[in-house]
One Martini backbone bead per residue (centre of mass of N, CA, C, O) as a GRO file, in nm:
protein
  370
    1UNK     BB    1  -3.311   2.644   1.830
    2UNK     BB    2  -3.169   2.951   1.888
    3UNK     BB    3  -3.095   3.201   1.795
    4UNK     BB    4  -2.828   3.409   1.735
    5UNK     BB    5  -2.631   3.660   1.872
    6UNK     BB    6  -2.374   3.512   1.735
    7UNK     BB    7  -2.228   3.297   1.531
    8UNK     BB    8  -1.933   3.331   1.604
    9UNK     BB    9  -1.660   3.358   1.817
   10UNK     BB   10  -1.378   3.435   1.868
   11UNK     BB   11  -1.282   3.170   1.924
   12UNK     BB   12  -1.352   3.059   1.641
   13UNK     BB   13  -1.168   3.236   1.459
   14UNK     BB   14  -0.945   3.108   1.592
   15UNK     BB   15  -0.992   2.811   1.576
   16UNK     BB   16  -1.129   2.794   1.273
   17UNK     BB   17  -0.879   2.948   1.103
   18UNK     BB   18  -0.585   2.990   1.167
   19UNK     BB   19  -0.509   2.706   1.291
   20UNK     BB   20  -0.583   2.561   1.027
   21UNK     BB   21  -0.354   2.694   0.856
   22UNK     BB   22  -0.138   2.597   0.996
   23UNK     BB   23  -0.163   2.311   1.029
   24UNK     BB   24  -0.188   2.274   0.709
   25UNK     BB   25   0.095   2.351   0.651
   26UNK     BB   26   0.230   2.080   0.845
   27UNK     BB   27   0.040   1.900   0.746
   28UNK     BB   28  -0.206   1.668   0.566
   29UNK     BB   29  -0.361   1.906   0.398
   30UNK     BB   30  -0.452   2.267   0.316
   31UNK     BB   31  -0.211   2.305   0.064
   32UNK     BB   32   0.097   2.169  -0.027
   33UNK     BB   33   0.011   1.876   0.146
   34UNK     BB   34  -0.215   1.763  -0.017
   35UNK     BB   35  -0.321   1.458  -0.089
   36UNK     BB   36  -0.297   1.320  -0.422
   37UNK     BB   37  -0.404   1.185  -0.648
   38UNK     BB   38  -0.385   1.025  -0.896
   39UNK     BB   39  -0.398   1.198  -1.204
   40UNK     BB   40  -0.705   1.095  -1.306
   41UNK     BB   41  -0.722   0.815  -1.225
   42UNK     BB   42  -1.060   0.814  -1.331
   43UNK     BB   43  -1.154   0.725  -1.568
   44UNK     BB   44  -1.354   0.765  -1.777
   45UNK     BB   45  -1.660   0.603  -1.928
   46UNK     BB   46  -1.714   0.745  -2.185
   47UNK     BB   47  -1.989   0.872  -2.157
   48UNK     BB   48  -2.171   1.117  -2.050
   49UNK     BB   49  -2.155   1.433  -2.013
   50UNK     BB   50  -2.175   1.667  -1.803
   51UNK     BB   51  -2.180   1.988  -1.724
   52UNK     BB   52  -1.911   1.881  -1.615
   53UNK     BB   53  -1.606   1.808  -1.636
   54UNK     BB   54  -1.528   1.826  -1.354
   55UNK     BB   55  -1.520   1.671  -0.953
   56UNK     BB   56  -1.380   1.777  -0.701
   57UNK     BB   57  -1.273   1.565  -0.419
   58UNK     BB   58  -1.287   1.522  -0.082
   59UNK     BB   59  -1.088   1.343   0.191
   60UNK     BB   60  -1.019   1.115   0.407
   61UNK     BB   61  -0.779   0.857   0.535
   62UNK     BB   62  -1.030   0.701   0.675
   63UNK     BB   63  -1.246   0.433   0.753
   64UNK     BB   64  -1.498   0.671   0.765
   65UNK     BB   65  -1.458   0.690   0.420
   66UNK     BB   66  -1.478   0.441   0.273
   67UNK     BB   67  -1.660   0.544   0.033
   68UNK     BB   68  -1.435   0.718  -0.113
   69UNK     BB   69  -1.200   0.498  -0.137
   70UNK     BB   70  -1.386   0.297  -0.274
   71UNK     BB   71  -1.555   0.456  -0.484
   72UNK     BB   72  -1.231   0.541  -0.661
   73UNK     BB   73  -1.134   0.293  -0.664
   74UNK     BB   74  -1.387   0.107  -0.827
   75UNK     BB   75  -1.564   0.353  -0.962
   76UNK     BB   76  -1.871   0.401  -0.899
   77UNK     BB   77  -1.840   0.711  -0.891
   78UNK     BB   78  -1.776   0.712  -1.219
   79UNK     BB   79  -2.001   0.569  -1.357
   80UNK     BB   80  -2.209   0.802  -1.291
   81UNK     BB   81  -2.014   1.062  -1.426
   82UNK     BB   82  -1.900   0.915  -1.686
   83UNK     BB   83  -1.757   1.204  -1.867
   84UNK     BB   84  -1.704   1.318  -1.575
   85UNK     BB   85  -1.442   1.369  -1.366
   86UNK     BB   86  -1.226   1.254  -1.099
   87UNK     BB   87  -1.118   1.437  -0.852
   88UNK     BB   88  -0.882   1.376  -0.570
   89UNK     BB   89  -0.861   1.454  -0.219
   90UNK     BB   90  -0.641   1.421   0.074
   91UNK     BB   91  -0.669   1.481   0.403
   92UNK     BB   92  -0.637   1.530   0.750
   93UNK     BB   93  -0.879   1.762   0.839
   94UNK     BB   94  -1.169   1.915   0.805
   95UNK     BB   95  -1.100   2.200   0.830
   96UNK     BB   96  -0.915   2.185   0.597
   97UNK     BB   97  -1.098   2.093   0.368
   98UNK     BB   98  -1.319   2.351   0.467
   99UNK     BB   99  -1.082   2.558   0.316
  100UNK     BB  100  -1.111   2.455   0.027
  101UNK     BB  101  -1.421   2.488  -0.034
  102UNK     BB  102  -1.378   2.792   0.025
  103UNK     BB  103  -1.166   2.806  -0.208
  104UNK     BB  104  -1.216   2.615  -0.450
  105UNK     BB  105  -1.050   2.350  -0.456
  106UNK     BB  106  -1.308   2.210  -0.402
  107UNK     BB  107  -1.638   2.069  -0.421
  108UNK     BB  108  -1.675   1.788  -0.243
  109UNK     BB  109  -1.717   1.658   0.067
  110UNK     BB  110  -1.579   1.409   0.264
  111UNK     BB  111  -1.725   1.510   0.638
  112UNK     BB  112  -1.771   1.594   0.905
  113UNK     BB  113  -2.008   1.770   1.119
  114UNK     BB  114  -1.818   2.029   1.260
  115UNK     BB  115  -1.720   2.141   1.000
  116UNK     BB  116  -1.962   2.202   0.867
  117UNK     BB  117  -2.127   2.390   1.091
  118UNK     BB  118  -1.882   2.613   1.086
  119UNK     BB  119  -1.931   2.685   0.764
  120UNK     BB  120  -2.152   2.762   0.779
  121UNK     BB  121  -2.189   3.005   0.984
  122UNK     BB  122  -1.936   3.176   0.894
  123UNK     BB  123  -2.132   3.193   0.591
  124UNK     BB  124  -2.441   3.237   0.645
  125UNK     BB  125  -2.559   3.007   0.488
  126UNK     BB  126  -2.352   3.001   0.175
  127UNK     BB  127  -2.148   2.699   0.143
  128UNK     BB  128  -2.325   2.496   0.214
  129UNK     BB  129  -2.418   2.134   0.176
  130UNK     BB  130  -2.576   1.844   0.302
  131UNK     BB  131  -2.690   1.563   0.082
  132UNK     BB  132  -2.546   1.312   0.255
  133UNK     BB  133  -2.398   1.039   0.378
  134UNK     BB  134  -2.186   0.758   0.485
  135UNK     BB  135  -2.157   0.750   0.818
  136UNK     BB  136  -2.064   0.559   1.146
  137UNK     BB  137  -1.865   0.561   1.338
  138UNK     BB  138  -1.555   0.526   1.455
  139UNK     BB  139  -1.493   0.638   1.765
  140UNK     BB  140  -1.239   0.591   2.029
  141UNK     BB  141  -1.117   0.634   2.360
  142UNK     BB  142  -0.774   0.595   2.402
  143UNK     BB  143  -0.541   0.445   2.630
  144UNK     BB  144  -0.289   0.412   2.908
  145UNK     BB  145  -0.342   0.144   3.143
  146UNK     BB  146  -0.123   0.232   3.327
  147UNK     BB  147  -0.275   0.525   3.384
  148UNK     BB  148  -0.560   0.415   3.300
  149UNK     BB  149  -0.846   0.275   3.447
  150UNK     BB  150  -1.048   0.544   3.481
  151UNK     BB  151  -1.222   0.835   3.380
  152UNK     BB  152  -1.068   0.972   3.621
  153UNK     BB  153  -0.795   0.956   3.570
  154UNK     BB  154  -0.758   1.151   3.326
  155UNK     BB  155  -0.669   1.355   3.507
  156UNK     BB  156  -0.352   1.508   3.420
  157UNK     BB  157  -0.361   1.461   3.105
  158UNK     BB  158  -0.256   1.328   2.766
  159UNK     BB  159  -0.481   1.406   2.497
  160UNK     BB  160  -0.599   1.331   2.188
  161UNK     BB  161  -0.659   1.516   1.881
  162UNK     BB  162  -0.685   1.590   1.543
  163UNK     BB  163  -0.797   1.893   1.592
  164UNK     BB  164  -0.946   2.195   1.576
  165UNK     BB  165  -1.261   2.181   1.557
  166UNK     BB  166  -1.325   1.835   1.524
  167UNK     BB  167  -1.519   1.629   1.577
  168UNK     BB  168  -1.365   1.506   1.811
  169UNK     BB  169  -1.288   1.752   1.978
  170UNK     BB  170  -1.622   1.788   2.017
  171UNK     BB  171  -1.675   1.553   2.183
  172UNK     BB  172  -1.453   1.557   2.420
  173UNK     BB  173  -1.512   1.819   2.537
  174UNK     BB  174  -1.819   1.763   2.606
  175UNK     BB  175  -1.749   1.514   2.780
  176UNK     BB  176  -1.620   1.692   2.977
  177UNK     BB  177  -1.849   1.892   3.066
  178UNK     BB  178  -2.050   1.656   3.154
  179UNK     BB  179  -1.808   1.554   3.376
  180UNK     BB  180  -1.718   1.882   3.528
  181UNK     BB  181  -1.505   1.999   3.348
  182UNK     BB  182  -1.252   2.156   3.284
  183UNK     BB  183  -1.158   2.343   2.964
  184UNK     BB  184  -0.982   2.537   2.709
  185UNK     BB  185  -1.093   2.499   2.375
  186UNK     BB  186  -0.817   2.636   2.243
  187UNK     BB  187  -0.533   2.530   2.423
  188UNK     BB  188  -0.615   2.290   2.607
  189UNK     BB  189  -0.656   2.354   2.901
  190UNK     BB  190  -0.662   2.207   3.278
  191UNK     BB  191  -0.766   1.928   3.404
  192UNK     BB  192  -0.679   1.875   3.096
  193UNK     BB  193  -0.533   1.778   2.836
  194UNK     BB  194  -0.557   1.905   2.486
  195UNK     BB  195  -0.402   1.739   2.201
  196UNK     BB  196  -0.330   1.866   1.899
  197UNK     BB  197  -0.312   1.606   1.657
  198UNK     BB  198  -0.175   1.414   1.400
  199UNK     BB  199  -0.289   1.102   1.324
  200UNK     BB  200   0.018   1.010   1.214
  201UNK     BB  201   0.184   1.100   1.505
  202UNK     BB  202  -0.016   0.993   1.762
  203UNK     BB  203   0.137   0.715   1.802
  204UNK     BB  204   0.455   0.822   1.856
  205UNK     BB  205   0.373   0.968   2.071
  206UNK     BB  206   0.276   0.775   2.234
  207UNK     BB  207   0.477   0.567   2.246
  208UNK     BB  208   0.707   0.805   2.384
  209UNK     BB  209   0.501   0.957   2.611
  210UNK     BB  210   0.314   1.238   2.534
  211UNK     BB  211   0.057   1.018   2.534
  212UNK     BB  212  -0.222   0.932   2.729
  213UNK     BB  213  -0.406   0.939   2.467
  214UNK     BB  214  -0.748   0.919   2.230
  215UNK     BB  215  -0.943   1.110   2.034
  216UNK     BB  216  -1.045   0.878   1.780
  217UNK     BB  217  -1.040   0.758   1.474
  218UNK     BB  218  -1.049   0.541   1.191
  219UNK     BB  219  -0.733   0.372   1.228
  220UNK     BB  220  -0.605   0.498   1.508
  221UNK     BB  221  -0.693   0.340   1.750
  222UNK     BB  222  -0.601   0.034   1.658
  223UNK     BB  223  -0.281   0.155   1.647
  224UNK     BB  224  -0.282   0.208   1.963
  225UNK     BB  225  -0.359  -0.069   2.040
  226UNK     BB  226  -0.106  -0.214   1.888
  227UNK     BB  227   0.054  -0.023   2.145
  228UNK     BB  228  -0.121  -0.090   2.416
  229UNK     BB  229  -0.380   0.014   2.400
  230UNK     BB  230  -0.737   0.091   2.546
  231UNK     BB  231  -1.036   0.074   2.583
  232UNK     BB  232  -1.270   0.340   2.716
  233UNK     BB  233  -1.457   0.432   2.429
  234UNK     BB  234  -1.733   0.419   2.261
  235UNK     BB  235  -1.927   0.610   2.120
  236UNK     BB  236  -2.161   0.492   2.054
  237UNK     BB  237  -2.258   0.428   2.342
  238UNK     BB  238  -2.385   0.776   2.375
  239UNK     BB  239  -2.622   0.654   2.183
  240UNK     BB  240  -2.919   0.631   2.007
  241UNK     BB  241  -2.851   0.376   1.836
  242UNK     BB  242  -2.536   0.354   1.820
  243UNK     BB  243  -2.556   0.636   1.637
  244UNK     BB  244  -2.378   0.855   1.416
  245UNK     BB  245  -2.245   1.117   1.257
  246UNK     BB  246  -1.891   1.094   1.067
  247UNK     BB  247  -2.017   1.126   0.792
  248UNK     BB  248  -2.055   1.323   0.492
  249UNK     BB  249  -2.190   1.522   0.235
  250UNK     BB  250  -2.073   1.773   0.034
  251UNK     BB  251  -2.156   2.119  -0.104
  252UNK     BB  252  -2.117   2.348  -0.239
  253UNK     BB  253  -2.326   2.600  -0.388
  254UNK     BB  254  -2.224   2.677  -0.633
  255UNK     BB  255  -2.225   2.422  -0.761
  256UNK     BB  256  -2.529   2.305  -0.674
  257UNK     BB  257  -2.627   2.519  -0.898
  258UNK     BB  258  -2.437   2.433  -1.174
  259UNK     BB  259  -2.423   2.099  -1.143
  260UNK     BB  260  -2.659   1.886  -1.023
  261UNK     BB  261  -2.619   1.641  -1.188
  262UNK     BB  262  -2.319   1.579  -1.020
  263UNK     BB  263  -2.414   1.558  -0.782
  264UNK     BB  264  -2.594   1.309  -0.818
  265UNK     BB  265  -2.397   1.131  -0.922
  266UNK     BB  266  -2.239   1.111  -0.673
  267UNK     BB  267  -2.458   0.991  -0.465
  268UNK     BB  268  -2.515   0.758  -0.647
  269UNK     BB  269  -2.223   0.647  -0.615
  270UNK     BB  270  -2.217   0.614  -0.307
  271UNK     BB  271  -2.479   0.415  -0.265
  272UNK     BB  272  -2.313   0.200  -0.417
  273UNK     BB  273  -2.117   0.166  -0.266
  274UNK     BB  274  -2.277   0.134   0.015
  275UNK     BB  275  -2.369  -0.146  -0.122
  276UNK     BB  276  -2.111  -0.316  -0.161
  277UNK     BB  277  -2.025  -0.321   0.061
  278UNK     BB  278  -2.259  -0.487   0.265
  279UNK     BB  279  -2.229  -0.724   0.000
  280UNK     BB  280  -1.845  -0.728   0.027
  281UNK     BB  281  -1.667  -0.678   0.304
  282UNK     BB  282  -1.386  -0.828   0.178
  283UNK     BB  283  -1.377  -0.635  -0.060
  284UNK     BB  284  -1.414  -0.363   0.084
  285UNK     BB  285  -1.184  -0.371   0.242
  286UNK     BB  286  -0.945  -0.413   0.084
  287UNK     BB  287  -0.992  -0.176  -0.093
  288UNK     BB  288  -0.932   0.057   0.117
  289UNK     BB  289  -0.639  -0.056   0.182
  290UNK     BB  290  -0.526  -0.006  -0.107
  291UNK     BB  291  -0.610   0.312  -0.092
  292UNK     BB  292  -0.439   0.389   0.212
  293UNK     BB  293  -0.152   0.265   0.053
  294UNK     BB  294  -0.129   0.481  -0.150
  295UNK     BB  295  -0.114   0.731   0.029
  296UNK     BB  296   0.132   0.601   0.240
  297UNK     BB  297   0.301   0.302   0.181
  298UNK     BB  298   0.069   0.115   0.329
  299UNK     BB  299  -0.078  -0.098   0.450
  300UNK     BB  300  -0.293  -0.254   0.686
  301UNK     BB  301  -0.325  -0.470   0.935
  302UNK     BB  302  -0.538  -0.674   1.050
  303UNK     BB  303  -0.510  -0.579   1.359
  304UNK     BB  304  -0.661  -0.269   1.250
  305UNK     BB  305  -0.884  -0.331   1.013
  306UNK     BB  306  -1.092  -0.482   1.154
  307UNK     BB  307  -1.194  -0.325   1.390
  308UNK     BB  308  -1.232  -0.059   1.239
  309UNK     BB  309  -1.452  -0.196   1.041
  310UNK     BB  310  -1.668  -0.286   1.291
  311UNK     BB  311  -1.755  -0.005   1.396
  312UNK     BB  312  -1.871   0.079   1.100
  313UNK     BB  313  -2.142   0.249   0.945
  314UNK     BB  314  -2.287   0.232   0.610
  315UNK     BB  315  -2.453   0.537   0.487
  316UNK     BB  316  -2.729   0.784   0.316
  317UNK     BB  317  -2.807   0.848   0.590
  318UNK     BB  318  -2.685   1.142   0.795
  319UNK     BB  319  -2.838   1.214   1.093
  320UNK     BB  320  -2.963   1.473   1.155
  321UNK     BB  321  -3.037   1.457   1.464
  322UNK     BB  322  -2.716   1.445   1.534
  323UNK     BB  323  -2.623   1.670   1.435
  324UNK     BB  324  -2.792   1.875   1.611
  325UNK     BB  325  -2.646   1.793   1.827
  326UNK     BB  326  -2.342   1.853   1.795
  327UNK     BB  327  -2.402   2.161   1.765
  328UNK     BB  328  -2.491   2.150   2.106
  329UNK     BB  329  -2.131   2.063   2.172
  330UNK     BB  330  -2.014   2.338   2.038
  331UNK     BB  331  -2.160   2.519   2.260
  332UNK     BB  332  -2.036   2.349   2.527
  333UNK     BB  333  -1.745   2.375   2.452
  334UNK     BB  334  -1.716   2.693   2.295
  335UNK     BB  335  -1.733   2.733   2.015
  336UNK     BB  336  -2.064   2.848   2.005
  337UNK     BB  337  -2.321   3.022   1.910
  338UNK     BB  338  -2.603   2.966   1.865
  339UNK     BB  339  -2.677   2.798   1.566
  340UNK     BB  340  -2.804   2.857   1.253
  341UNK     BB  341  -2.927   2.530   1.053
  342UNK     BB  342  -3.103   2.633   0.839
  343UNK     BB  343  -3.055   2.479   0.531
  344UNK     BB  344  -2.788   2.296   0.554
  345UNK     BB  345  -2.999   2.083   0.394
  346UNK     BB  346  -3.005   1.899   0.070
  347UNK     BB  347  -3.241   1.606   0.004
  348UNK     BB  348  -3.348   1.597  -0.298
  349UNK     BB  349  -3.111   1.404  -0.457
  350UNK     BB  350  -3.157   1.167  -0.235
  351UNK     BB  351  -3.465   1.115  -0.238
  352UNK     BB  352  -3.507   1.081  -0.569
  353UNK     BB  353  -3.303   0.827  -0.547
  354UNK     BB  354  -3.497   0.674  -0.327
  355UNK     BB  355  -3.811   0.668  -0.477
  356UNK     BB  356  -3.700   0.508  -0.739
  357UNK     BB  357  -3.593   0.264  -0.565
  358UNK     BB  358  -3.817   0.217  -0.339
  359UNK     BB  359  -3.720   0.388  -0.097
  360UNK     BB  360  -3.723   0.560   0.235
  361UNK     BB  361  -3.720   0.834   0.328
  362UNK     BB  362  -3.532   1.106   0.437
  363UNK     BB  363  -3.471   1.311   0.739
  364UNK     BB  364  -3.366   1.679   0.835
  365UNK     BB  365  -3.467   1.777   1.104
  366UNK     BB  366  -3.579   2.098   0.980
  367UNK     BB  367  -3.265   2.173   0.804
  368UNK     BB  368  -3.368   2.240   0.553
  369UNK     BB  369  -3.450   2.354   0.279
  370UNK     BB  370  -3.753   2.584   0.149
   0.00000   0.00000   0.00000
């Protein structure tokens, strides 16, 4: 990837700085309506405390996370950091999460790759540092069957994606660009329309006829298809070998230079969890509903949670090579100039934990610290 003119044009400072404090502000984001766990909900398991009293986690309530889900339901995540309190707060939307991490008001965040991308650049490869995986898969382009019918028919309608500038909105675009169609990045308006729609509001949307789909993540896409919307593109499929990082873990470098040991044990409880999820599959999707249930105040239908569950895979691989494709998304998107991404993962204490327990070390596609 080519050295960068600047690391990110006027229209990204536009895109995801102020409209994302705005979103934050209305939506279920960062600000005062992020919501939290209750507080402390996780109990220390009394064992020795780490360097840190606590460490602030957030994550988003999809189904796409459900590593953070089940890992603070279950307490995985807790049980390897002992004496040390996990604090954690769910998001609406990537780009919001990486405003608190950068505000300092959460330490690690599973988040996106486009949102993380997108805060490496802006810090100069100061702000943080991405750490392991989490999931693959879990988004897909749902439509209203009425009116559309083949990916033609697209043109003059109105998609939503989640946020401006976050993983679903960089993939939508860029897939709309090799398209060979026009859309302006920042107001989303042109050959079709792109509806930047908070998660919880935009099936209300659908059902009342503002919005005729979405590009969204899980359980979005399948409360969709359960009012009637139909699968039009599984993004699976335009991976290979079906493949692509929608979630990871990511860490302040501020935190990670301060408290490593708790770094290592948050990825260790989260690689637990992921090792849980795989060997108990409806003890963990039911865990996840639980998770969900708390934050919403209901949990989905087996007729959504289905679906949405079968579609990810829960991995502690990052899959670095499709970051850098995403990275090459959001430039074609017009959200960035040839980022400079050297230095963005330290997978140091993911691979010494993969190494002890004899599994084959993951690798950084050459993005890693040096």
């Amino acid at each position: 990837m080519s050295a960068p003119r600047s690391s990110v044009r006027r229209g990204l400072v536009a895109a995801a700085a102020l409209p994302l404090l705005a979103l934050a502000a209305t939506a279920c984001g960062y600000g005062s309506q992020a919501q939290a766990d209750d507080a402390r909900a996780n109990v220390s398991t009394g064992g020795r405390k780490l360097s840190a009293d606590t460490v602030r986690v957030g994550y988003l309530p999809n189904i796409t996370h459900a590593t953070a889900l089940v890992g603070i339901q279950e307490g995985t995540i807790q049980k390897e950091l002992g004496g040390t309190e996990v604090e954690s707060t769910a998001f609406n939307a990537g780009p919001s999460e990486i405003e608190a991490l950068n505000a300092g008001s959460i330490d690690i965040g599973f988040i996106g790759p486009s949102p993380a991308i997108n805060a490496y650049v802006r810090t100069q490869g100061k702000g943080l540092r991405i750490v392991a995986g989490s999931a693959s898969g879990g988004v897909k382009l749902v439509v209203d069957p009425e009116k559309i019918k083949t990916v033609d028919d697209l043109r003059g309608k109105r998609i939503a994606t989640p946020q401006i500038g976050n993983t679903q909105d960089v993939a939508f675009l860029n897939w709309i660009a090799e398209k060979g169609w026009k859309v302006d990045p920042q107001s989303g308006g042109g050959d079709l329309s792109v509806v930047r729609s908070d998660n919880k509001v935009t099936p209300d949307a659908y059902r009342a006829g503002s919005l005729d789909g979405a590009w969204v993540p899980e359980p979005t896409a399948s409360k969709l298809v359960s009012e009637g919307a139909k699968v039009l593109l599984d993004e699976r499929d335009l991976w290979p070998d079906k493949k692509f990082v929608i979630t990871h873990i990511v860490v302040s470098q501020k935190f990670l230079d301060r408290h490593p040991d708790v770094v290592e044990a948050v990825i260790k409880g989260s690689m637990s969890t992921n090792k849980w999820i795989d060997d108990n599959p409806e003890e963990a999707k039911a865990s996840a509903n639980k998770a969900l249930e708390k934050l919403s105040g209901k949990p989905l239908p087996t007729e959504i949670l289905d679906p949405a569950w079968e579609s990810i895979e829960f991995t502690s691989d990052p899959l670095a090579t499709t970051l850098r494709t995403q990275a090459g998304h959001s430039v074609r998107a017009g959200l960035l100039e040839d980022p400079k991404l050297s230095g963005i993962y330290d997978l140091g204490p993911l691979n010494k934990i993969l190494k002890a327990e004899g599994r084959p070390e993951v690798a950084d596609a050459g993005l890693g610290v040096k």
